[in-house]
Residue, then its C-alpha position, 0 to 999 in steps of 0.5 A: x500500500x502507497x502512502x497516498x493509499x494509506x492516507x486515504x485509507x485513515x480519511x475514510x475511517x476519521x468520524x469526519x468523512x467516514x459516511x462520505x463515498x472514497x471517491x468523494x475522500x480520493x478526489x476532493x478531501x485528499x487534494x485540498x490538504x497537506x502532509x506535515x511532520x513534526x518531531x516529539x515535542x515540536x508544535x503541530x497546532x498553532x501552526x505556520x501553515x494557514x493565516x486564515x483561521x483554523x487548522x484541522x489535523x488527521x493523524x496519520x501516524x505516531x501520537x500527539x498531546x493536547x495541551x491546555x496552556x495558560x500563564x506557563x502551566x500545562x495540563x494535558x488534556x487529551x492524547x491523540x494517536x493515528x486516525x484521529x482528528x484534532x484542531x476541532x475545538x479552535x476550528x472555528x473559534x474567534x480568537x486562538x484557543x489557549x491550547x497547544x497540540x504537541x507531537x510525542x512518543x518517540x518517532x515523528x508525528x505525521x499529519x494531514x492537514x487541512x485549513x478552515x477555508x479547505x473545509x468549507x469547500x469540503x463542505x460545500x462540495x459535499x451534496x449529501x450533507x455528510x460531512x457538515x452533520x459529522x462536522x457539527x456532531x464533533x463540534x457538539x461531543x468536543x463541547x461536552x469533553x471539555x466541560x468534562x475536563x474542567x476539573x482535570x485543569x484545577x488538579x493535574x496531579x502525575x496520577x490523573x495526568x497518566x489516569x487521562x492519558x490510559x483511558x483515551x488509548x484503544x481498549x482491546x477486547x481482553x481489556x489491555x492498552x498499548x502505551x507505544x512509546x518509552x517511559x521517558x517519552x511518556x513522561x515527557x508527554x506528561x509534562x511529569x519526571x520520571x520518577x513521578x510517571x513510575x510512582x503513579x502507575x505504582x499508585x495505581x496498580x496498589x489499587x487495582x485500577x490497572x495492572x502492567x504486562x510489559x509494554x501494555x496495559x491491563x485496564x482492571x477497574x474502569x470505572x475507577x479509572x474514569x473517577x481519577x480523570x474527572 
């Protein structure tokens, strides 16, 4: 498979275009974007891109941290890895977001672009309407995630920062998530020391919320899990 064939493949699959025909994702999505790559830590957005608003990202490989960012205090608020979009919740906003969207993990971060005037031609070129109704469903949920998070801005303790960054990977079917990246890089995407990262997951499998199998995850308490997020 191409790189173009992958890209295109990942398009189909994102909340946004997943109901649009691949013809419509091959000829008209794909055209109006951008590949950019960004090393762990490098900003992704804001970006240099565009000066004509927003900007959209599809992740097409590695992983990407959301950050809220206010006075020199950063709190991630989410985690990103292939397939996902980010940049929805400035898309459209009046005046810049104070969060930064960030590459992590412990290889490059690649991502498809697209700026706020692409979409809207998208949006425009789509007769079926799907993509606006995918559009405004995301913007609706990113709403209801962020009043959610409010209470991780007021904590962010090493424990609830590595609690947020477990419950937002892939949960397999026998309940374990991959982390994918170093311990270093994790506590760096953390914003949190070492040996910080190291006592929450100890803190948090003394209390069989989670328990450690090498490079993954066993998610023993979910419920509990989502309590330390919020």
């Amino acid at each position: 498979m191409t790189d173009t064939e992958k890209i295109i493949r990942i398009l189909c699959s994102v909340r946004l275009f997943m109901n649009c025909s691949p013809d419509f994702v091959r000829n008209v999505v794909y055209p109006s974007g951008r590949i950019i790559v960004r090393s762990p830590g490098e900003l992704i957005i804001p970006c240099d891109l565009t000066d004509s608003g927003g900007t959209l990202g599809i992740l097409v490989d590695g992983h990407a941290v959301i950050y809220s960012s206010d006075e020199g205090r950063r709190v991630p608020l989410r985690f990103a890895a292939g397939g996902e979009e980010v940049g929805i919740a400035g898309l459209f906003a009046s005046s810049p977001l104070k969060t930064q969207i960030t590459s992590c993990g412990d290889k490059p971060t690649v991502i498809f672009v697209l700026d706020r005037n692409a979409l809207l031609e998208i949006i425009e070129k789509d007769n079926n309407g799907s993509v606006l109704n995918s559009l405004l469903c995301l913007l609706s949920d990113k709403v209801a995630f962020l009043n959610r998070r409010i209470a991780c801005l007021s904590g962010g303790s090493a424990e609830r920062r590595l609690a947020v960054f477990l419950r937002s990977l892939p949960l397999s079917s026998d309940g374990k998530v991959s982390i994918g990246m170093s311990m270093k890089a994790l506590a760096s995407a953390l914003d949190i020391g070492r040996a910080s990262l190291y006592r929450a997951f100890d803190s948090l499998e003394s209390s069989s919320v989670i328990e450690r199998k090498g490079g993954d995850v066993v998610i023993r308490d979910p419920q509990k899990l989502e309590s330390i997020c919020f």
